[in-house]
C-alpha positions as CSV (number, residue, x, y, z in Angstrom):
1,X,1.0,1.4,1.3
2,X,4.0,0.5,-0.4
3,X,5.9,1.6,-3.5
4,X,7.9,-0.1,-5.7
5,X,9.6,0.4,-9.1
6,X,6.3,2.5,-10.0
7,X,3.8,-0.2,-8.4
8,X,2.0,0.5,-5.3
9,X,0.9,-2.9,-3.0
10,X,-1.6,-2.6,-0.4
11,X,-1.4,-4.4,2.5
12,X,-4.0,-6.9,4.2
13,X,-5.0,-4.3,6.1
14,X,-4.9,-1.0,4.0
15,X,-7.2,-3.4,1.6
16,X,-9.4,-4.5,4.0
17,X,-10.0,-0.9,4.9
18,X,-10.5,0.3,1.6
19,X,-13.0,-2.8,0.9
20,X,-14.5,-2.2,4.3
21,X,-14.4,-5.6,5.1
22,X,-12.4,-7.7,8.1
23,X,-8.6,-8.4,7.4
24,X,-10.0,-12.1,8.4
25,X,-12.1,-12.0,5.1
26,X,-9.1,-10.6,2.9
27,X,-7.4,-13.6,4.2
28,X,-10.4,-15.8,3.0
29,X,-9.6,-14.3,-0.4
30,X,-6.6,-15.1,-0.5
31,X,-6.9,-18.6,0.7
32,X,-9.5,-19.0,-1.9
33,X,-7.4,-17.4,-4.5
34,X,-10.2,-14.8,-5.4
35,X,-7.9,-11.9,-5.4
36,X,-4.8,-11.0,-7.0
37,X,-1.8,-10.8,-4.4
38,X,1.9,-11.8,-4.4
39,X,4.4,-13.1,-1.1
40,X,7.1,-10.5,-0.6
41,X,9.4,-11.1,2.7
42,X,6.7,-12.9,4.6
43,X,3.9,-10.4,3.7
44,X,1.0,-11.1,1.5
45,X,0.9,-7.8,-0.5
46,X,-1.5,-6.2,-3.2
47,X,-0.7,-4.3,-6.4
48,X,-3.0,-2.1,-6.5
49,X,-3.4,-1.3,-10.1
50,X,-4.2,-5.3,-10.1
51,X,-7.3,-4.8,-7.8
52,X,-8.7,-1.9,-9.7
53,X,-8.7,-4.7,-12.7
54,X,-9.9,-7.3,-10.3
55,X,-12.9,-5.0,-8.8
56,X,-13.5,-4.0,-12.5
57,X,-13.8,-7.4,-13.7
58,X,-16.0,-8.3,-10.4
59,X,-19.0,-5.7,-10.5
60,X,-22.0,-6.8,-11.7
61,X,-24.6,-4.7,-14.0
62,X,-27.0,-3.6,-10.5
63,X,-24.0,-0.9,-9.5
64,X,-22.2,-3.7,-6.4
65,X,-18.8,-3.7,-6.4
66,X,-16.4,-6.4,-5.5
67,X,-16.4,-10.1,-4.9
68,X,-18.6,-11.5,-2.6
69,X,-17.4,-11.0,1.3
């Protein structure tokens, strides 16, 4: 996890983890432009405040969370 001027970005990895999902399917999201994510220094980083909005805005009304994997 990294901090920044008050933000803090996930990584690929920390948010496939935390998504339980494959780093290949973050990727996929990415590609897809499904998730929020900025290109810092050759990394593909998450705010993290931005995917609590993002998995807000993505549950649906039977309790899932998240986009579709």
């Amino acid at each position: 996890m990294t901090t920044k001027s008050n933000k803090t970005y996930l990584t690929v990895k920390e948010l496939a983890a935390q998504m339980r999902v494959t780093p290949q399917t973050v990727y996929a999201w990415v590609r897809s432009g499904q998730v929020p994510h900025v290109r810092r220094i050759g990394k593909i980083l998450f705010d993290a405040q931005k995917i609590e909005e993002w998995l807000d805005g993505n549950s649906d009304e039977r309790g899932d969370d998240g986009p579709a994997a």
